[in-house]
C-alpha positions in Angstrom: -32.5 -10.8 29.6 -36.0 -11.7 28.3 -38.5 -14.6 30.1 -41.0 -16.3 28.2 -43.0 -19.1 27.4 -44.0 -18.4 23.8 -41.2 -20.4 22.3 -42.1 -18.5 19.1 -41.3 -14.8 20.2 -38.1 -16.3 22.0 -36.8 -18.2 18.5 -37.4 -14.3 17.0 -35.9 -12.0 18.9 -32.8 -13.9 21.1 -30.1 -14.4 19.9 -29.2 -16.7 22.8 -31.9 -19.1 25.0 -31.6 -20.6 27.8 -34.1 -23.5 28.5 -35.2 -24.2 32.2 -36.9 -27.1 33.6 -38.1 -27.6 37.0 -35.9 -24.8 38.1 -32.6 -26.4 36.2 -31.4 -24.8 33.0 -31.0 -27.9 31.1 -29.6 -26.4 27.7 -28.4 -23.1 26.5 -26.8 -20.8 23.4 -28.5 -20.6 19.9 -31.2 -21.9 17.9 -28.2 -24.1 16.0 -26.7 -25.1 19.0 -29.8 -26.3 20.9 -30.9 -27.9 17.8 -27.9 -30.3 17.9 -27.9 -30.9 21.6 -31.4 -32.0 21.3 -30.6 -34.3 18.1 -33.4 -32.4 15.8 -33.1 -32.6 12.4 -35.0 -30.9 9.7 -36.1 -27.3 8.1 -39.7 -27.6 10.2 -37.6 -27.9 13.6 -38.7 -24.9 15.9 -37.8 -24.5 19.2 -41.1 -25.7 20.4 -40.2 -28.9 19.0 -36.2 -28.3 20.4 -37.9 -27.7 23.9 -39.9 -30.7 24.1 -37.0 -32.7 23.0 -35.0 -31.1 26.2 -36.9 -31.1 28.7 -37.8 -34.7 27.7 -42.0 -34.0 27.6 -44.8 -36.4 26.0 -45.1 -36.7 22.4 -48.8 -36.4 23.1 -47.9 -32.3 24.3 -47.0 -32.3 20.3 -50.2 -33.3 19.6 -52.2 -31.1 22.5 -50.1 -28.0 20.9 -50.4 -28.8 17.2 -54.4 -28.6 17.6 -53.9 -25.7 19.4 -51.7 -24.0 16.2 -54.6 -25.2 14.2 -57.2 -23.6 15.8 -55.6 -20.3 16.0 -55.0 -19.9 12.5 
C-alpha cells in the first residue's frame, strides 16, 4: 500500500489506485478503469485530471494547478 497526493508518482508506480475524498473512497482499480468511471477521454488525460473529475472539484483547481506545472518546468 502506498499514500500520496502527487497524482503523478501514483499514475507511475501503482498498478491499482484508490481515490479518497473526505474520508470516502469514491473510485478505485486502474488508470483504464478510473478513466472510464470518470467519463475522460483523450491521450492527455492523467490522473490529475481523472481525480478532479471524481471527486467532483472546480474547473478553476485546473487552472490553479496548470500554472503551477508551468512554473516548475
Amino acid at each position: 500500500m502506498f499514500s500520496t497526493h502527487i497524482m503523478e508518482v501514483a499514475e507511475d508506480i501503482c498498478d491499482r489506485i484508490g481515490i479518497i475524498n473526505d474520508g470516502k473512497l469514491v473510485a478505485e482499480g486502474n488508470f483504464e478503469e478510473l478513466r472510464q468511471k470518470a467519463n475522460a477521454i483523450g491521450d492527455n488525460v492523467d490522473l490529475e485530471d481523472i481525480f478532479l473529475k471524481l471527486t467532483e472539484q472546480d474547473e478553476s483547481i485546473n487552472e490553479i494547478i496548470e500554472k503551477l506545472r508551468t512554473t516548475m518546468k
